[in-house]
Each structure stands twice: as C-alpha cells, then as structure tokens.
N, C-alpha and C positions, 0 to 999 in steps of 0.2 A: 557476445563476447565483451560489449562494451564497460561492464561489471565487473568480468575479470583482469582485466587491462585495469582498469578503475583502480583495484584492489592489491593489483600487484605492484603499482607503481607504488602506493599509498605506505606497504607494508615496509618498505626498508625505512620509513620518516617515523615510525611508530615503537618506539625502544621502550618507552615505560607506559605501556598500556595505553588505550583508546578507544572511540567509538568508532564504527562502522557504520552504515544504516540507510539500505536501499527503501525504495521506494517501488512498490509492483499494485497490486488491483486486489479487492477484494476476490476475484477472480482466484487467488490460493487457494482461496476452502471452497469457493461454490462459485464454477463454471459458468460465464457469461455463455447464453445462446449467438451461436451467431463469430464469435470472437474468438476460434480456435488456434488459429498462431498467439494471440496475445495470452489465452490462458494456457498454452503449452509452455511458451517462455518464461513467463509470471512466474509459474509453479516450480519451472525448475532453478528459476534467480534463487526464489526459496531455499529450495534445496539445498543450493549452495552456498546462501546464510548458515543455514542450520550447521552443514556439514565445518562451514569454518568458524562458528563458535566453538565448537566440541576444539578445532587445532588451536586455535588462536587463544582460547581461555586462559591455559597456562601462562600464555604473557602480560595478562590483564588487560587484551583486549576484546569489547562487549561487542558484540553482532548481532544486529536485528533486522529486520522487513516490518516497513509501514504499509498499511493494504488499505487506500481508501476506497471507497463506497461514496457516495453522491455527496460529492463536494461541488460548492456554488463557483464552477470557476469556467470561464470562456470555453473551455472545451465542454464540458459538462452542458452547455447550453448548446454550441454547436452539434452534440450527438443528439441532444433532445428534437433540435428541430428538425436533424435528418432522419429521424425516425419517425418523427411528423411527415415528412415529406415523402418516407417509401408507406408508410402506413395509410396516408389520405386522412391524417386526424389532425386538426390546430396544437399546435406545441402544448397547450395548457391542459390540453385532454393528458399527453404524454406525461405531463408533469404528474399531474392526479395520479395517473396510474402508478407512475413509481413510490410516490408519496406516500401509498397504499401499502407499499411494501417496507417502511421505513417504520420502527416503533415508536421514535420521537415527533416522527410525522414531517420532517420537513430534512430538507438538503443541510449537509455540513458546513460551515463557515471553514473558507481559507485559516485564516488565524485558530479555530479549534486544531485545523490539524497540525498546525506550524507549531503549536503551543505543545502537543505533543512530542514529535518530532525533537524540538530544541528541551526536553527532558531526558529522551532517550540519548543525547549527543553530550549532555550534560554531566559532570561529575555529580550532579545528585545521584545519578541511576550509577549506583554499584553494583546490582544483581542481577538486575533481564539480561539478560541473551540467549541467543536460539531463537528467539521468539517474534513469528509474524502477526504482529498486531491489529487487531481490525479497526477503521476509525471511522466505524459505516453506521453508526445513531441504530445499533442493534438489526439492521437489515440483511446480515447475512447469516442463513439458519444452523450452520456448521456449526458443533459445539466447539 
C-alpha cells in the first residue's frame, strides 16, 4: 500500500503533467526462486503502473517501473553472502554463478541505474510510460 498512499498523496501537487516512477525487481518478468511475497507484490506494483498510465496519460503524466537485476549495491552483497552461507559455498563461487547468468558478465553500477532512472523522471522522456524497464545487463530471459 505504501505506493498507493505514495501516489495518492503525490497526484493533487501534479496539475501540468509529471513523472512517476517506482522502483520493484526484475522479479516482473521472471520470478526469483525462493522470493514469493516479493515477486507477488513486485508484479502487482506493476500492474498498478501500467494501469495508471493508461488514467493519468491524459494529464500528461508519464508512469513507469524500474526493475533492476544485480546491482553492485550493500544489499546485493548481503544476499550474496547469505546465500553463501545457506548453500555452504564462499561468496565468490555465488558470485560466478550469477555472473553466468548476466550477458554483460558482471553486476550493475548504482549510477547506471540512477542514470536511468533520472531520464525517465526527466522532461527529456516525453513518451515512455506504462513501461517496466529492465536495468539487469540483459539477465532477465523475458522478452
């Protein structure tokens, strides 16, 4: 609910269009193992971008979902090691493995995605919305 609360406060300060622009998991197109409250909720934040671009468009404001994928960031490293730690494998093993699944080969920088993000929030982007975007260095198989 904390989204919608988020959104409803947000909408009476937004008279001549705006951006919008949660932030949920690559989890929208393709289901972490393991993670089922977070990719229940994730998917349906979604949802509820999507469904309020379609309302909010005619005001000129743009709605979107950033979905990242393995970003180099404190948590990202904490889930690494605890997955080290229930698996019985050295963190760097864990690492490899994900990295295996990454096309660019290696974890996201904070600032790629921030660099993102402060586009989409941007008056440059007059046309995305609806759109949950992936910022996972090609790692999630969903088209």
């Amino acid at each position: 609910m904390s989204v919608v609360r988020l959104v409803r406060a947000t909408l009476p300060h937004m008279k001549d269009g705006g951006r919008i622009l949660t932030i949920a998991s690559s989890s929208v197109k393709q289901p972490i193992p393991g993670l089922i409250l977070s990719n229940t909720m994730r998917a349906g934040v979604a949802g509820l971008m999507k469904t309020l671009s379609e309302e909010l468009g005619p005001r000129g404001i743009l709605v979107n979902t950033l979905c990242p994928g393995r970003i180099a960031t404190d948590r990202l490293r904490e889930l690494d090691r605890l997955k080290a730690e229930r698996e019985g494998k050295p963190e760097e093993v864990i690492q490899r493995e994900s990295l295996r699944g990454i096309p660019l080969g290696r974890y996201g920088e904070p600032a790629e995605f921030a660099r993102t993000a402060v586009f989409l929030l941007s008056r440059a982007n007059t046309y995305i919305t609806g759109t949950s975007l992936m910022v996972d260095g090609g790692m999630v198989k969903a088209l």
